[in-house]
N, C-alpha and C positions, 0 to 999 in steps of 0.2 A: 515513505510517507503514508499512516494512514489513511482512511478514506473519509474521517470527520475530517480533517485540517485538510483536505484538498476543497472539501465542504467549507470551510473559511476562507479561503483564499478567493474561491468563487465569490464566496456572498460580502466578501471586502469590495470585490471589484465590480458588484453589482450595485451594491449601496452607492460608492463615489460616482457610476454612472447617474444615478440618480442625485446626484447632487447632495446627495445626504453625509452627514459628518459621522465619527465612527472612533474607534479602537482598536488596536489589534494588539493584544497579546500573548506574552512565546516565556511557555516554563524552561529556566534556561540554567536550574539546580535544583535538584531535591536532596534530602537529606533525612535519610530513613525510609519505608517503604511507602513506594509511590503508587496510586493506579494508572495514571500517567507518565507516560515515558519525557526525556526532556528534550526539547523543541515542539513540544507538540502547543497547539493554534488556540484560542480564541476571539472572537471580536461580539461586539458589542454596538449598537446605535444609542441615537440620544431619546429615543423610544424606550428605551431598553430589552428591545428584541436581540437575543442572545445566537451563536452560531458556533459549538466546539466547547470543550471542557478542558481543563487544567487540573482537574484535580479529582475526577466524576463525581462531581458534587459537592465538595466540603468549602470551597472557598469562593463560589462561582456568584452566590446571591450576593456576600459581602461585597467582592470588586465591583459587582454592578452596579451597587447601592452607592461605590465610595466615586464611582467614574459619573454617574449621572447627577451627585448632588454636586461634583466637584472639589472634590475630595486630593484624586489624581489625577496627574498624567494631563491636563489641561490645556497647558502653553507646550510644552516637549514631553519629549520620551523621560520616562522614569522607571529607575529599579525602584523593587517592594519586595518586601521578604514579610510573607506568612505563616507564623509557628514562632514567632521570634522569642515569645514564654511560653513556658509551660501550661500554664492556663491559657493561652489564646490558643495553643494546639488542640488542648482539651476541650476548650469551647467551638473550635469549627470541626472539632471532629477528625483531625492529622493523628497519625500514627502516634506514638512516644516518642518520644525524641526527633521527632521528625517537624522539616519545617521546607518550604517551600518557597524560591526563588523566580520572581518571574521579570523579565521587561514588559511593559505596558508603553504604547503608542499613540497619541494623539491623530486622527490621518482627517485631512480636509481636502474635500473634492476639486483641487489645483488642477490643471491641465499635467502636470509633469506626475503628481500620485495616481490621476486616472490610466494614462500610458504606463508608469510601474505595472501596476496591477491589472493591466489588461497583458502586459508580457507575463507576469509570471503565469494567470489563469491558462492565456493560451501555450504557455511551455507545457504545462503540466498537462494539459488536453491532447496534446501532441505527444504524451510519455517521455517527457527527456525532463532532464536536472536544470535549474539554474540555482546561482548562489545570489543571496541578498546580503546587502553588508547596511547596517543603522549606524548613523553615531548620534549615541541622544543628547550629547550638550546642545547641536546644531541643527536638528531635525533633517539633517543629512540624509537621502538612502543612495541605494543604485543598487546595478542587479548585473547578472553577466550571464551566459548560457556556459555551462561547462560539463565534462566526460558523463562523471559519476560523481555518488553522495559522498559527503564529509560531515566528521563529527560537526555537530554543533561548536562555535566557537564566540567564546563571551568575553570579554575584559573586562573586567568590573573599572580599573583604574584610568584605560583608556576612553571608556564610556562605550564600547564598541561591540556591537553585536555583528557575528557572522554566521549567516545559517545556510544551510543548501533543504532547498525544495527538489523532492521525486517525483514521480507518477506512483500513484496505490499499485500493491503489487495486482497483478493478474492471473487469474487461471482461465485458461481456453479450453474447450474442453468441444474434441471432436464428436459429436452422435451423442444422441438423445435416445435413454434409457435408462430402467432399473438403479442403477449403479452410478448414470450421470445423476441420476436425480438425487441419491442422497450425496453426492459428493456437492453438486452446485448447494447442495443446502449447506451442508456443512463449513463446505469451503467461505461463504457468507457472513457466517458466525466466525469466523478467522482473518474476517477483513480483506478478503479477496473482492477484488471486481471481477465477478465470473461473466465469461463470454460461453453460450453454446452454440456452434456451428453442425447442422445438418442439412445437406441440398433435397430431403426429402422432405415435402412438404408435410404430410397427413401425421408424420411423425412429430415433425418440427411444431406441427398445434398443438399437440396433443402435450409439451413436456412445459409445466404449469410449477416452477419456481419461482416466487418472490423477489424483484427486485434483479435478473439475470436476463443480460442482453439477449438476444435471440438474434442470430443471420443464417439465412436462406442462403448458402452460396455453395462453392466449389470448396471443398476443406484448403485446397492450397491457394488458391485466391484468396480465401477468407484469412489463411495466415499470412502470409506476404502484408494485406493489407492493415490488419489488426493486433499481430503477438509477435512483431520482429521489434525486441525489445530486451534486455534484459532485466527486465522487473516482471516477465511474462513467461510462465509454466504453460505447458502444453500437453495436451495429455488422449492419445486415441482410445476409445473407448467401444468403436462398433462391433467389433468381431468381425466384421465384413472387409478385406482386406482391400474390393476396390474404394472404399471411402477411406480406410484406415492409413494407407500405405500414398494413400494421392497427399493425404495431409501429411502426415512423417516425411515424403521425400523432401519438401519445402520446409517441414519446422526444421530440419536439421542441421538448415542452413543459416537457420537465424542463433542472433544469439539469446535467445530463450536461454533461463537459469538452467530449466529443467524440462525432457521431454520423456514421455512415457508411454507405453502401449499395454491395453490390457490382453491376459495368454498364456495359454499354457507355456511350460519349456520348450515342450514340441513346438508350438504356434512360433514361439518366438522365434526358435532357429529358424524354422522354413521363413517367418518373414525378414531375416538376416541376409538369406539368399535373393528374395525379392529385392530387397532395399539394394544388395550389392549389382544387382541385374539393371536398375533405373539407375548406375554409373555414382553412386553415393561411395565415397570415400570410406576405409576401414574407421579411419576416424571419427570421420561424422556420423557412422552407422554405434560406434564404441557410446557416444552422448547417450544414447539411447538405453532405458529404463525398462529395462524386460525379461520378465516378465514384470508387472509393476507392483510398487510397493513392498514395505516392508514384508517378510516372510512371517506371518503371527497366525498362520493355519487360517487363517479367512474364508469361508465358504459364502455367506448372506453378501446382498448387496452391501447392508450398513457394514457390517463387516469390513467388506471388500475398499469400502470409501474410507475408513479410520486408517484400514493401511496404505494407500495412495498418499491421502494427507499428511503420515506421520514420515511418509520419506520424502514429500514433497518438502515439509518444515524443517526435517535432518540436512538437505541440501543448500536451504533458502539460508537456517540460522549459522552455519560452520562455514568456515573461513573461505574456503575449497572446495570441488565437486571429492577431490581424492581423502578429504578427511571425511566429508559428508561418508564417502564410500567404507572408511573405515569405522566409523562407527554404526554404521547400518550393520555391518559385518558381525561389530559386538553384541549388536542387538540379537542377531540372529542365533550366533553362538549361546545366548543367555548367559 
């Protein structure tokens, strides 16, 4: 799940506490090239204060315009397809050929839609999946906690939407520095919710990214508490092995997608031995990314952060850690 449509889901379930009436809707087919992926969120009040995009812009003023005069979606849930001619694609600005799919929701502040959307906000604030199921002849919902993400799932003919809600992916990132610092940037502009943990203080002020959580703690308290998750990348960054290796011995336990340590080859092996000395399994030490990133001859911090990212996103987007691994492989080969 992005980090805008967990942005929706919040501000759905903030408005119905407020008793205020709303929309919600979910792109649920594109056709032709999209900026938006499909499931992704928007809602709407009777204000027309807006929360999330569908389309980053092309069709977002129209739905408003058509939900607030009454247009749609009023009494029940409704599908709506925009692009449906050629000229209306050309006049909201859609690709060629391309046309756009969405359900659109009605939600009214009931006691049963306030407890929906107060379970799903707090699933997703706790990192874990649930699934919601609509059916829009009957304004039907429900929701369930379940593993992991599932495609999106639509029935046009049943009237049936099925969708699974995630947690935004995460990057934790042990120690503040140089190299954290363009990574939490970077990583930001990739739709990460960056966490940075270091139990030094004078450090910990000093590292001054936009919008990145900041905790003073113990790196393996901090990750126990915050990155045992698998939507959560983990990644040691101090050089300094008593902070490096406190946090590694604990992420390795989690199921973090991805864990990494920044190091030479030397570094890395001597900290193989380390890791194997705190009683860490061959295999749970194997998870481990090191020295890290992609091999693209990186010297600079910016550098050094493009290739942490590009194997952090080889890992995240490929089926497997072992495919992920084979093509990092290719990569390197050129």
């Amino acid at each position: 799940m992005q980090a805008v449509d967990q942005q929706v889901i919040s501000q759905v379930d903030a408005w119905l506490r407020e008793d205020q009436r709303c929309w919600l809707a979910t792109v649920v087919a594109t056709y032709g090239s999209s900026p938006r992926p499909i499931g992704s969120l928007l809602t709407c009040n009777t204000q027309g204060h807006l929360t999330g995009s569908l389309s980053g812009g092309c069709v977002e003023d129209d739905l408003l315009e058509k939900l607030t005069s009454g247009q749609l979606a009023q009494d029940h849930a409704q599908f709506f397809r925009y692009g449906e001619t050629e000229e209306e694609a050309e006049a909201l600005g859609l690709p060629c050929g391309g046309h756009l799919d969405i359900v659109i929701e009605p939600l009214e502040p009931t006691d049963e839609a306030k407890a929906h959307f107060a379970h799903l906000a707090e699933t997703l604030d706790n990192r874990a999946c649930v699934e919601r199921t609509v059916h829009l002849g009957s304004r039907k919902f429900a929701s369930r906690d379940v593993e992991s993400h599932a495609e999106l799932d639509y029935d046009h003919d049943a009237r049936r939407l099925v969708q699974t809600y995630g947690p935004q992916y995460q990057l934790f990132i042990i120690g503040c520095g140089m190299v954290s610092t363009y990574v939490a940037d970077m990583a930001g502009a990739l739709g990460y919710d960056v966490t940075v943990c270091d139990p030094r203080v004078d450090v910990l002020e000093q590292f001054d990214v936009a919008g990145v959580r900041k905790i003073r703690d113990m790196p393996d308290d901090a990750v126990r508490a915050h990155a045992n998750d698998p939507y959560s990348a983990i990644i040691a960054l101090t050089h300094d092995p008593r902070i490096d290796d406190m946090g590694l011995m604990e992420a390795l336990k989690t199921s973090a997608f991805y864990i990494g340590a920044m190091g030479s080859t030397r570094t890395s092996a001597n900290r193989r031995l380390r890791l194997l000395d705190l009683e860490l399994t061959d295999a749970e030490i194997d998870r481990l990314h090191a020295p890290i990133g992609l091999p693209i001859g990186s010297k600079t911090p910016p550098e050094i952060a493009i290739a942490i990212l590009a194997e952090i996103t080889a890992v995240r987007k490929l089926a497997s850690t072992k495919e992920a691994e084979g093509a990092i492989a290719q990569v390197a080969a050129g």
